[in-house]
C-alpha distance (Angstrom), angle and dihedral (degrees) to the residues before:
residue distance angle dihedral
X1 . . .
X2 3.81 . .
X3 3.75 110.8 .
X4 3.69 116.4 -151.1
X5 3.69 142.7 124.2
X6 3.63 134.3 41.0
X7 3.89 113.7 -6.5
X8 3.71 108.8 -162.5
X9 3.53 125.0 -145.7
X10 3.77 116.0 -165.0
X11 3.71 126.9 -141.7
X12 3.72 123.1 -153.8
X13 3.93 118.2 -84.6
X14 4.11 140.1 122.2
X15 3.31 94.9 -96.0
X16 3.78 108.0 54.6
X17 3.83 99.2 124.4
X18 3.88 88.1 58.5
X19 3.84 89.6 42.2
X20 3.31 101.5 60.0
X21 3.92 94.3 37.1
X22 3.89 80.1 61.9
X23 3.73 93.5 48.6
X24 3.80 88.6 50.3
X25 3.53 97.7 47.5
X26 3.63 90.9 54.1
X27 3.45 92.4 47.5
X28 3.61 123.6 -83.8
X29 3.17 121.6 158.6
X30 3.77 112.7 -160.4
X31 3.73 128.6 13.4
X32 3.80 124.2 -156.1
X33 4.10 111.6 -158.0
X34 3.75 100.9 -142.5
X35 3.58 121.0 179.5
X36 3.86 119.6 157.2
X37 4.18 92.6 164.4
X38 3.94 117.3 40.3
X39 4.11 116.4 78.5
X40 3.37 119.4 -97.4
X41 3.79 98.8 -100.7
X42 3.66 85.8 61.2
X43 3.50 91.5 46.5
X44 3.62 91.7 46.4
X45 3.84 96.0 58.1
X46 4.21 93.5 43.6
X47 3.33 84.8 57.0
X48 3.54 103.4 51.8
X49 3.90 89.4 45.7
X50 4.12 91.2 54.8
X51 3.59 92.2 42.9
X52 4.15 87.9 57.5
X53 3.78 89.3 39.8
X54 3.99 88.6 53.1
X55 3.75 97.0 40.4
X56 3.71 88.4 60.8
X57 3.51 97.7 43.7
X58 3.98 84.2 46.5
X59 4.16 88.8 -136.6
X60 3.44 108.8 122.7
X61 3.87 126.0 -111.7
X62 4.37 115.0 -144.7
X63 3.75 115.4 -167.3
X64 3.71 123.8 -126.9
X65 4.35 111.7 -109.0
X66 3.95 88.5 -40.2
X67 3.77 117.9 103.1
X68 3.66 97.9 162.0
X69 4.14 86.2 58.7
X70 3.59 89.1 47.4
X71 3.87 93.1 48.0
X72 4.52 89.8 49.1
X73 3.34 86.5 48.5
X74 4.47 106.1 45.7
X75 4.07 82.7 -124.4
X76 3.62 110.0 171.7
X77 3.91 89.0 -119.1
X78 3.09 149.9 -57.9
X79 4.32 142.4 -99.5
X80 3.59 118.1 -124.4
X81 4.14 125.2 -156.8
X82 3.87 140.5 -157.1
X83 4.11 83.6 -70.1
X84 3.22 109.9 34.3
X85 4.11 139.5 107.0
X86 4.34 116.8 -63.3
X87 3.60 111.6 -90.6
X88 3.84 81.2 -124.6
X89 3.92 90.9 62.2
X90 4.03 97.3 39.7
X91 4.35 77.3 52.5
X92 3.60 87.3 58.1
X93 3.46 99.9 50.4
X94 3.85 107.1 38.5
X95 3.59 100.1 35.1
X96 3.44 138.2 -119.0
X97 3.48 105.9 -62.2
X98 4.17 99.0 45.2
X99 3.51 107.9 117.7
X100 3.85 106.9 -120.7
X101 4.09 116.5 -161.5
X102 3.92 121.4 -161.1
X103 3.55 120.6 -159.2
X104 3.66 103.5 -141.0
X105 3.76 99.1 179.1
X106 3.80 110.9 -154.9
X107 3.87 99.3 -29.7
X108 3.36 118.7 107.7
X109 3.38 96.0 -175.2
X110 3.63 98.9 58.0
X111 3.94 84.1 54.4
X112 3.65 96.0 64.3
X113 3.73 84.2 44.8
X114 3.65 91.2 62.2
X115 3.55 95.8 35.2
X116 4.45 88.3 66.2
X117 3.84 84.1 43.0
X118 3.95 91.3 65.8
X119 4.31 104.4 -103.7
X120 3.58 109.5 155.5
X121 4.06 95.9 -143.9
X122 3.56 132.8 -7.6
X123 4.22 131.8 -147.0
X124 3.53 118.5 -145.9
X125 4.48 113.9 -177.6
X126 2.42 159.6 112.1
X127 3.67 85.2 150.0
X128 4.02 94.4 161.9
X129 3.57 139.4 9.6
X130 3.84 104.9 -61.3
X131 3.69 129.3 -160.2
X132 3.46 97.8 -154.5
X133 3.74 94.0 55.2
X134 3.76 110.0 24.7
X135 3.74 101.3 176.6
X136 3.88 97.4 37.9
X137 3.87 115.6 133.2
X138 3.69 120.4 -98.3
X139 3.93 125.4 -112.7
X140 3.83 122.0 -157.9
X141 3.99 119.1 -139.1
X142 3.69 84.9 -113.8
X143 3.63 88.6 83.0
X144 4.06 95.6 55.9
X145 3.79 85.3 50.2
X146 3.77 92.6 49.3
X147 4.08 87.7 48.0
X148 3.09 103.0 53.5
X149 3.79 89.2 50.1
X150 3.32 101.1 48.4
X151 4.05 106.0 19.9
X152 3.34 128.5 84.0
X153 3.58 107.3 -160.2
X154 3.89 127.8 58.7
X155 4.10 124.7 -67.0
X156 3.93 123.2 -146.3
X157 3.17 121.2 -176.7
X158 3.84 126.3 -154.1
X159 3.93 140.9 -173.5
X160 3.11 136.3 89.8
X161 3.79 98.2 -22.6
X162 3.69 129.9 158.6
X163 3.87 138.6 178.4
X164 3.93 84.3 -89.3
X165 3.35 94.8 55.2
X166 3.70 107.8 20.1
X167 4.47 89.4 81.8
X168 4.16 94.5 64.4
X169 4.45 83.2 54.4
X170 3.56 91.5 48.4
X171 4.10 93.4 40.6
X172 4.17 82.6 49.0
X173 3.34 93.3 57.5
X174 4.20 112.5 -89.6
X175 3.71 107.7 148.5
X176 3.87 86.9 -157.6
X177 3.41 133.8 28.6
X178 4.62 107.0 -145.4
X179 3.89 103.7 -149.9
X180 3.86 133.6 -171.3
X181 3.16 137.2 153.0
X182 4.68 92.5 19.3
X183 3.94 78.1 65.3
X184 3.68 121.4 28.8
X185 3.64 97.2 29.5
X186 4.07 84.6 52.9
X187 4.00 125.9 104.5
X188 3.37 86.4 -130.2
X189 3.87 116.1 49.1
X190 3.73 97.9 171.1
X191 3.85 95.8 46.0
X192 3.63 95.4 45.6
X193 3.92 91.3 46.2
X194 3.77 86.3 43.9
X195 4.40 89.9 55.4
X196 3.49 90.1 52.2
X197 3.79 103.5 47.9
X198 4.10 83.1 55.6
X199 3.50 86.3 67.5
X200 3.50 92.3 72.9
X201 3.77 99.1 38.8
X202 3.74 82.2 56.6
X203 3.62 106.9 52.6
X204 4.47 87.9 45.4
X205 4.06 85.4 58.7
């Protein structure tokens, strides 16, 4: 599977079956469930609602750090952090063909690392100032440039990235673009999913 485009990362709220229709319909073309608050029951029953939502959309839906969640629910996979489970182990227990994402932060060597150890894509950010993660370390463009040299496996980069900033990642070389907050926490779900998928129609003209 060819992963590129918008990669949508939700953010809690009522309304996250509708949400992420939206962000489908306007063009997404991965969503990540992530959830670091709500109880698991909660969680649970998202989950299983997303994973319906994606399976008929035939995107595919990764869950945040939680690969037994992604395993109850048949997610496609799952993204892994500084502290989570050995690529090795989330292999075991997902399968071979779950996509497994590895956020790699602004180290380029740990990305080829993870690249020999089997992940599927990595993320490095955070590009820009992010709400979501205020103190996260800063990656330069240099490193999207240097991926997509020298990597073999998909790049998406993530932080603080908007549809004014989103083309120069793209142009450097990110194969996806991992949004929050300038989608989900938009009036407008569709339209803002819809502005950022351009991107990408724009930079293969």
């Amino acid at each position: 599977m060819k992963l590129s485009g918008l990669y949508a990362i939700t953010i809690p709220s009522q309304n996250l079956p509708q949400q992420v229709e939206a962000a489908i319909a306007g063009g997404a073309a991965v969503i990540q469930y992530r959830d670091k608050s709500s109880d698991r029951s909660l969680r649970f029953e998202q989950a299983q609602q997303l994973s319906r939502i994606c399976r008929a959309a035939k995107i595919p839906l990764i869950i945040n750090d939680d690969v037994e969640l992604a395993a109850r629910v048949s997610a496609a996979g799952v993204h892994l952090g500084r502290d989570d489970i050995a690529i090795t182990d989330a292999r075991r227990d997902l399968g071979d063909d779950a996509i497994i994402g590895i956020s790699c932060y602004n180290d380029f060597d740990l990305a080829l690392q993870v690249q020999q150890q089997g992940a599927d894509y990595v993320a490095f950010g955070s590009f820009f100032a992010s709400p979501t993660k205020p103190l996260a370390v800063r990656a330069d463009t240099s490193l999207l440039q240097r991926a997509k040299q020298e990597l073999e496996i998909p790049v998406v980069a993530i932080g603080g990235i908007t549809t004014h900033n989103g083309g120069l990642l793209v142009e450097a070389g990110a194969d996806m673009l991992a949004v929050i907050s300038a989608l989900f926490a938009q009036a407008d779900v569709e339209q803002a999913s819809r502005s950022f998928a351009q991107l990408f129609s724009e930079e293969k003209q």
